[in-house]
N, C-alpha and C positions, 0 to 999 in steps of 0.2 A: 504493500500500500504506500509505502513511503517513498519507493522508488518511483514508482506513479505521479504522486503529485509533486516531486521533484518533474519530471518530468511534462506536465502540466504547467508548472512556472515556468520551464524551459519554452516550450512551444509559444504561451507568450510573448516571452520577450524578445525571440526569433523573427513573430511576426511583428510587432512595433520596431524592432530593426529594419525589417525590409519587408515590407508592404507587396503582394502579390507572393512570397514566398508559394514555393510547390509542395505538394503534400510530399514528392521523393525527396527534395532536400533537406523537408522538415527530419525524416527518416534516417536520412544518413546522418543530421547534426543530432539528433538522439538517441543515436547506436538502434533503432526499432525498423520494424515493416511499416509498407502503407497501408494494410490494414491496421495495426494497430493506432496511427495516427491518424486514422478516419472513428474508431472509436474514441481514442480519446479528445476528436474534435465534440464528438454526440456528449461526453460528458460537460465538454465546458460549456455545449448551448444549453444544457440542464440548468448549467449552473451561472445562466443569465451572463455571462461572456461575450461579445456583442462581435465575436469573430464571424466573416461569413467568407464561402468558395464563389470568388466573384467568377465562377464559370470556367469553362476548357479552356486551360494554358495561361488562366489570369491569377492563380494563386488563391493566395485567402489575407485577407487586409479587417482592422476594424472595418465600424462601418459606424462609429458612434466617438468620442471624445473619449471615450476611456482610457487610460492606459499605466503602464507600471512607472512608478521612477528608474529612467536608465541609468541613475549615478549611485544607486544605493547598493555601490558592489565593498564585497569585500578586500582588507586591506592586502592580500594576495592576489586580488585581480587588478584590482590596481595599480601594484608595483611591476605587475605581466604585461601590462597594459602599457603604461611608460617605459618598459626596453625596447618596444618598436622605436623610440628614438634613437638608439643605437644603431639598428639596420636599416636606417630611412635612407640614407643613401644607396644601398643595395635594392632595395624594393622602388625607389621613386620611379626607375622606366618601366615597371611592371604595373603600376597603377595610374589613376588620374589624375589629371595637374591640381585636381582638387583636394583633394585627398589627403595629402599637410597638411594645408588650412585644416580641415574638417578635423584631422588629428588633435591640431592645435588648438580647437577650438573646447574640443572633447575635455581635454588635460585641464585646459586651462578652468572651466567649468568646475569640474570635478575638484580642483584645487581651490577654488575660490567656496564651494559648498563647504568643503573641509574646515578650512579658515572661520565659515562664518558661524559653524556650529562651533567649533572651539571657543571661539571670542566671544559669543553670547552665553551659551556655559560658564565663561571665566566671569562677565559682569553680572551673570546670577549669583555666582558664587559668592564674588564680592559684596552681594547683600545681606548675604548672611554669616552671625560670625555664630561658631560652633567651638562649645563650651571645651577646654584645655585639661586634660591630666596633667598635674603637678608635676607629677614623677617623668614624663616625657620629654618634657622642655628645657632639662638641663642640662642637658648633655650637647649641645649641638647639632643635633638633630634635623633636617630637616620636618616643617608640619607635616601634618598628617592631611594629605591629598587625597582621600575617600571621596568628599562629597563633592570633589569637582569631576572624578570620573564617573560618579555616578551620574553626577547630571547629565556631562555628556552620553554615558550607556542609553540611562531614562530616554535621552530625546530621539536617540536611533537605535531604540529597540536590540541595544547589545548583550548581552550575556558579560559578565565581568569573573574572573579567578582572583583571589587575592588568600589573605589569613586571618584566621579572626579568635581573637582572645577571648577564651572561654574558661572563667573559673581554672584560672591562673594555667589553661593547656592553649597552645595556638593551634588552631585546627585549617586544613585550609578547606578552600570552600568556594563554591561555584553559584552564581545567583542571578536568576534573572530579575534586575530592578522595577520594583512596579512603581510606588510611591515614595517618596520622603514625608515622614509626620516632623515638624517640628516640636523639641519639648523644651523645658525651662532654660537647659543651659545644653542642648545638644540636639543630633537629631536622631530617629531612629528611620529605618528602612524596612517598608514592608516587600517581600520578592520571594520566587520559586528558590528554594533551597533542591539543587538534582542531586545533594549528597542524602537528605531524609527523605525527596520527593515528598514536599507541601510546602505552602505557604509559611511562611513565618515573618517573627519581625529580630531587625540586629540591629545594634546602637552602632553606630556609625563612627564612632571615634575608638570603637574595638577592632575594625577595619583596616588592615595592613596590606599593603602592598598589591594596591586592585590593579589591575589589568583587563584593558577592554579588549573582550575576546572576536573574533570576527563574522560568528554566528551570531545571526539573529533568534529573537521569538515574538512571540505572537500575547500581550497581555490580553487575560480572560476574564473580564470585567466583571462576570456574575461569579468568579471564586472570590473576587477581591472584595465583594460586597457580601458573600457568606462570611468570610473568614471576618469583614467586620464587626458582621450583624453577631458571630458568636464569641468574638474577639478573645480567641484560643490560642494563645502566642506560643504555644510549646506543649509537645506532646506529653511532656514533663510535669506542667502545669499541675497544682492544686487543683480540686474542684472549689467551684464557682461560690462565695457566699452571697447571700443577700444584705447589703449594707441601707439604714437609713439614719439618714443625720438630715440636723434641722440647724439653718443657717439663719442668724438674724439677722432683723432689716435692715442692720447697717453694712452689710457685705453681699443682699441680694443681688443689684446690681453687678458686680465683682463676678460673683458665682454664675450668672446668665452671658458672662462673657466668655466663659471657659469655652473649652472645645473638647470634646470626648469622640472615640472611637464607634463607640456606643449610645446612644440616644438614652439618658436615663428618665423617668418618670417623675416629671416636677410639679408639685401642689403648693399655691399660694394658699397660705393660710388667715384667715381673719385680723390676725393679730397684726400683720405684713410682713410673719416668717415663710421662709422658704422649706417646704419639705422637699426631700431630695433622696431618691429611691434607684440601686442599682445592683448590679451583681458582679463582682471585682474574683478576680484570681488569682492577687496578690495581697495580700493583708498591709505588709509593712507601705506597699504603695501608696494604698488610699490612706493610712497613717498620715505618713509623710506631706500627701497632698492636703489632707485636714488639719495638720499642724500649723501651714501658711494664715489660717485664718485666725488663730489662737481661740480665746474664748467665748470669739462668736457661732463656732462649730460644734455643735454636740451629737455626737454620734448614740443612736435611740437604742437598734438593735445592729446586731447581736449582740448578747450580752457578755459574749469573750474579747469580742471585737474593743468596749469601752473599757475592760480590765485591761486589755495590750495597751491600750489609750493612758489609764491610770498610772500604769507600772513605765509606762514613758514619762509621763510628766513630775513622777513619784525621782527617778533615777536625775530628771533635770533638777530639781529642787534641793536635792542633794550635792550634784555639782557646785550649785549656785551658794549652799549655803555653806560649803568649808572657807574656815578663814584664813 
């Protein structure tokens, strides 16, 4: 099957290359028969592809605006592609006087797309600054270059290799990038992990030595909106509690500005508190996040969830009080 629709993208872009192409040529630049590329013509009219056999000895050409991008090749076609400037002299009396130019034109295209995704990745980048470990910046170091090759992977659907610091092992790790979440002082990354095969999400400043790989893939919009909807970050994961805390009115506002993964269940109350209803699978997190608000946050239920809460603020108070 895979070889197929490899071979279906090829037929494509043969025909937007040359326009009347023969079903025999299409054959021979497929390694296939012309039966099978009269079949796999029936599949792509199936599949609303607006290719047509403009008739005996005229090929098959669109017949509609459609078409693929011809510059979204890989960085090995690329570079195969610019050593014809090495034998141009050799090939110039066997082709058309055009035919340089057209070269030229191609390169020169292709290089300018290259440039304009780097440089606008790099002014994204610059918009954001993404929060520092301590311990990495003293040494001389170069920063940590994650979220500028992410951005670039993100906008051309790359595939990225790199390493990633996990509970003090570096693992390394292959990920298709779907989205960047920003958080307080960082960002995390939600993308296909092909080492667990799923979804997950990775802090982006655990991210070592990414490399954009020259496969593409294809993001799957309805997994990206599962994996929100049950915002399951690891197969590892705790199960889910049900957390509610009640926000006074003096940080309502504050609190309807947050952003969650998750849509949690919010009731204004009479009084003008905020009730605030969800289900977390990390305890110490939503700690943490309820701690920012001090004593205008009380957490209702569950009732271990406000003893973690107590024995937190029981252990500050202690800090606070040695003299």
């Amino acid at each position: 099957m895979t070889d197929r629709l490899i071979r279906l993208m090829r037929i494509i872009t043969l025909v937007q290359a040359k326009p009347g192409i023969l079903a025999r040529e299409l054959a021979e630049r497929c390694e296939t028969t012309e039966r099978t590329i009269y079949r796999d013509m029936e599949a792509l009219s199936a599949m609303h592809i607006p290719i047509a056999n403009m008739g005996h000895g005229r090929g098959y050409m669109f017949i509609s605006h459609f078409a693929m991008y011809p510059l979204n090749w890989s960085e090995e076609e690329a570079q195969a592609f610019m050593q014809l400037a090495e034998v141009m002299e050799d090939i110039r009396p066997l082709v058309k006087p055009s035919f340089e130019s057209a070269y030229e034109k191609v390169i020169a295209s292709s290089q300018k797309q290259r440039t304009e995704r780097v440089e606008w990745s790099e002014q994204i980048s610059k918009m954001f600054k993404e929060g520092s470990i301590i311990c990495e910046n003293n040494n001389g170091d170069e920063p940590n270059r994650s979220l500028l090759t992410l951005l670039q992977a993100g906008i051309s659907h790359n595939s990225v290799e790199g390493n990633y610091q996990s509970q003090r092992e570096m693992k390394s790790v292959r990920i298709d990038p779907y989205c960047l979440i920003p958080r307080e002082y960082q960002f995390d990354l939600v993308g296909y992990c092909h080492l667990s095969q799923r979804i997950r999400t990775f802090q982006v400043n655990r991210l070592h030595d990414l490399k954009m790989m020259p496969n593409t893939f294809r993001k799957k919009d309805y997994l990206i909106q599962s994996y929100f909807r049950t915002a399951s970050k690891t197969k590892e994961s705790t199960e889910e509690t049900a957390v509610k805390i009640r926000f006074s009115s003096l940080v309502v506002e504050r609190v309807m500005q947050e952003r969650f993964l998750v849509l949690p269940v919010i009731t204004m109350e009479p009084e003008g508190t905020l009730l605030f209803e969800t289900n977390v699978g990390d305890l110490e997190e939503i700690l943490a996040w309820i701690s920012k608000y001090g004593p205008e946050a009380e957490i209702l239920e569950p009732e271990h969830c406000r003893h973690l809460m107590k024995e937190r603020l029981n252990r500050w108070q202690q800090v606070y009080s040695q003299s």
